[in-house]
N, C-alpha and C positions, 0 to 999 in steps of 0.2 A: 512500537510506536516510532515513527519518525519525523518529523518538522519539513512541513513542504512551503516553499515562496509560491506565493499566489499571484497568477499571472496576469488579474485583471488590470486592466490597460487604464483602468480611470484610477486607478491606484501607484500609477506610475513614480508620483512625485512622495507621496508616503507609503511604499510598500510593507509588505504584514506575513506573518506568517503566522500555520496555525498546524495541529498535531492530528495524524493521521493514524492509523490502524492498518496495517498494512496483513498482519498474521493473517485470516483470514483468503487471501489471494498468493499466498507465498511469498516468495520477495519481490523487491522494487530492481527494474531490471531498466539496460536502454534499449532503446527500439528495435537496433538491431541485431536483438537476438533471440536466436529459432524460437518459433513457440513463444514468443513474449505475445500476452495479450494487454490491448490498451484499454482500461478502465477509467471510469471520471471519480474524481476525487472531489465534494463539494467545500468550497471553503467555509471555514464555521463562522467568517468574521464577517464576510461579504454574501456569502451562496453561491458567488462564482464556481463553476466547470475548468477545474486542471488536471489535463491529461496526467495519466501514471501508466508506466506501462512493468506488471508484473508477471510472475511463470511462478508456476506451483514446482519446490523442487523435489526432485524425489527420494524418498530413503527406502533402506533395503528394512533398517531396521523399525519396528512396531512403539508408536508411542502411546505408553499407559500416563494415564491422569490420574490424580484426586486418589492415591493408593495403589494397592497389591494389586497385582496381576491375578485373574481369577482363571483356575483351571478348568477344563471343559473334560 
């Protein structure tokens, strides 16, 4: 979860922020790097569209949840 400034422009003089979820797309990345894609982030306070630009990163190693690793 991370805390994004929300960019709407009528909100200028009292700016806000609001808490975002980012797990799901990987991490929060800047624009200019490879393979970053740009997704909208809605804000919760207003509904405003702020750009995030994320990249899935990759691991070698296998993540288990919720327990034991189950044999096959």
């Amino acid at each position: 979860m991370i805390s994004i400034k929300c960019v709407n422009p009528e909100f200028i003089e009292a700016p806000h922020t609001f808490d975002w979820d980012e797990t799901p797309y990987g991490g929060v990345v800047t624009p200019d790097v490879p393979e970053a894609r740009r997704i909208i982030a809605y804000c919760k306070v207003c509904a405003y569209e702020n750009p995030v630009w994320v990249k899935k990163i990759p691991t070698s190693n296998p993540i288990y949840r919720g327990g034991k690793k189950h044999e096959q």
